[in-house]
C-alpha distance (Angstrom), angle and dihedral (degrees) to the residues before:
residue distance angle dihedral
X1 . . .
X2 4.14 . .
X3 3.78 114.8 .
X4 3.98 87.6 -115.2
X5 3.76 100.7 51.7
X6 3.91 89.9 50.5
X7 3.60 95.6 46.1
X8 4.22 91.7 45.8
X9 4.22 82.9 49.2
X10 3.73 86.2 51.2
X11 3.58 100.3 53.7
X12 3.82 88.6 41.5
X13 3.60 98.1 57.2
X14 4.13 86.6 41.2
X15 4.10 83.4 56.8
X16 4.21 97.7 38.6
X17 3.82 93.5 52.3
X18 3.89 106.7 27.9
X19 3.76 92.7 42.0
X20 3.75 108.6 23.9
X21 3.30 113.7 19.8
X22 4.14 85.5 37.5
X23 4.22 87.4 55.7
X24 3.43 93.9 31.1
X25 3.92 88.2 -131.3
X26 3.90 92.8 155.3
X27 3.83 114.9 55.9
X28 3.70 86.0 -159.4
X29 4.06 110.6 39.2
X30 3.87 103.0 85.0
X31 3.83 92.5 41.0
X32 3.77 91.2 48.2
X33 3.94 87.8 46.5
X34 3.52 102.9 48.8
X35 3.73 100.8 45.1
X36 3.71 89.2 48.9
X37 3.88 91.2 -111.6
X38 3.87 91.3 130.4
X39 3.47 131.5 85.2
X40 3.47 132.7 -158.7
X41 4.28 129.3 -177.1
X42 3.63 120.0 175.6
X43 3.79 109.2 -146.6
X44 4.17 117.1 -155.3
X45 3.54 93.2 -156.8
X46 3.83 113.8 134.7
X47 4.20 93.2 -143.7
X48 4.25 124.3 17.5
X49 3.94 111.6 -105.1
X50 3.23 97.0 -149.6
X51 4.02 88.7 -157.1
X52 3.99 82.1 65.3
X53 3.25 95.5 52.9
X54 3.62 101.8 50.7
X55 4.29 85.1 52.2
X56 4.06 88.0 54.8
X57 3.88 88.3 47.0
X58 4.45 86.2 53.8
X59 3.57 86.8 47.1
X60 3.48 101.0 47.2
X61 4.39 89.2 43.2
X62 3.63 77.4 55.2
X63 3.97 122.3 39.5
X64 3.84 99.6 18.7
X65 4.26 101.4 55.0
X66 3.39 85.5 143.1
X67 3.94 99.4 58.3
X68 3.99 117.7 96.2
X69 3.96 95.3 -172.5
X70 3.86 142.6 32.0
X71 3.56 137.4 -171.1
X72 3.18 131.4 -176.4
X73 3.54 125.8 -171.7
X74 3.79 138.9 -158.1
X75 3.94 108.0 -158.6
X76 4.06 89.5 168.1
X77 3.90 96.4 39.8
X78 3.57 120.6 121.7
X79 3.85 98.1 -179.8
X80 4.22 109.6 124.8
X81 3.94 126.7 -110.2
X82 3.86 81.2 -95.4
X83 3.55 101.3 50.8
X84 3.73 94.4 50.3
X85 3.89 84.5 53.6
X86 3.45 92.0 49.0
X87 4.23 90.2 53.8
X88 3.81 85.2 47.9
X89 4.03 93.4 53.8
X90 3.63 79.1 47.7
X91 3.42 102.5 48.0
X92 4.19 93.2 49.9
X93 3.80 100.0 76.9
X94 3.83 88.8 56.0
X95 3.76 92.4 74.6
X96 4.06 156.0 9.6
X97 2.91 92.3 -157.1
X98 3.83 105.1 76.2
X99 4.29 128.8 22.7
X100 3.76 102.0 -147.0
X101 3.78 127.7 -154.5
X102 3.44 136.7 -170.1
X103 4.55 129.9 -118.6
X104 4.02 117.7 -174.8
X105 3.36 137.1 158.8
X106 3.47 100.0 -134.1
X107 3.88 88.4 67.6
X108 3.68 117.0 130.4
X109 3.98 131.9 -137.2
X110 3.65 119.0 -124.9
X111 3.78 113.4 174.7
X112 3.79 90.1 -169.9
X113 3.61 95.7 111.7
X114 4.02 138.7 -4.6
X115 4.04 89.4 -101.4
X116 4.08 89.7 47.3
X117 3.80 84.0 63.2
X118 3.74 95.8 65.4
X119 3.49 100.7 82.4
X120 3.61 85.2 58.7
X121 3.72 102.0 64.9
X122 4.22 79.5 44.3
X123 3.69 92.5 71.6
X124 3.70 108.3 115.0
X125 3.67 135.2 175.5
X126 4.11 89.4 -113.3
X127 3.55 126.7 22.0
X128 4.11 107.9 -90.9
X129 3.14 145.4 -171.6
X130 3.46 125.7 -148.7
X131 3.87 132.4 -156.8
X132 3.93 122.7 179.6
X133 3.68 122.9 -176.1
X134 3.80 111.1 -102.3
X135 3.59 83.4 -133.6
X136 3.67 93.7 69.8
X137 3.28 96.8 49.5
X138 3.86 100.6 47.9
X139 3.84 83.5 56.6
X140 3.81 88.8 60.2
X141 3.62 91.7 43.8
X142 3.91 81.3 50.5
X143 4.16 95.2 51.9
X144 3.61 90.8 44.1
């Protein structure tokens, strides 16, 4: 395994169980991780291709059925918070299969409102993009 993609799994995990899993501010993340329902691919790609992307999400619809969560992460990216967005608006017409949302770094904190505050939790180590089944998250809608 390269130097980079170890490193970039590294920080993830740091991130998933010391800020996530530690907060519990996915309902889903440690179940997912734990039963081996998540997925994660680090990508070395200096800039998201968005046609790419849209390929790994058909792959994943097909080959990984039994995957809950998938992140992908950009170690070598040097796209803004905003661009990343902007590939994850992109990305959601390609599929209903998945709802997608975007982690960065360069995130800021605005402690205006509760919903300003979300982007902070979002601030990853690498840029990432996130896709959940919609599944999953109709079942939470369901046990709420």
């Amino acid at each position: 395994m390269d130097d980079v993609v170890r490193e970039a799994l590294r920080r993830n995990d740091r991130y998933v169980l010391e800020v996530v899993e530690a907060f519990n501010l996915c309902p889903f993340a440690r179940g997912a991780r734990t039963s081996g329902r998540s997925v994660r691919e680090v990508f070395l790609d200096e800039s998201l291709d968005l046609d790419r992307l849209r390929a790994v999400v058909l792959r994943y619809e097909r080959e990984a059925p039994e995957a809950e969560v998938f992140q992908w992460i950009f170690p070598r990216a040097g796209e803004s918070p905003e661009a990343l967005d902007a590939v994850v608006v992109a990305l959601r017409p390609c599929t209903e299969v998945f709802a997608f949302a975007a982690f960065h770094p360069g995130f800021r904190c605005d402690p205006s409102t509760p919903d300003a505050l979300v982007p902070f939790f979002r601030k990853t180590p690498d840029p990432t993009v996130q896709a959940v089944r919609r599944s999953v998250l109709d079942g939470l809608a369901r046990e709420g």
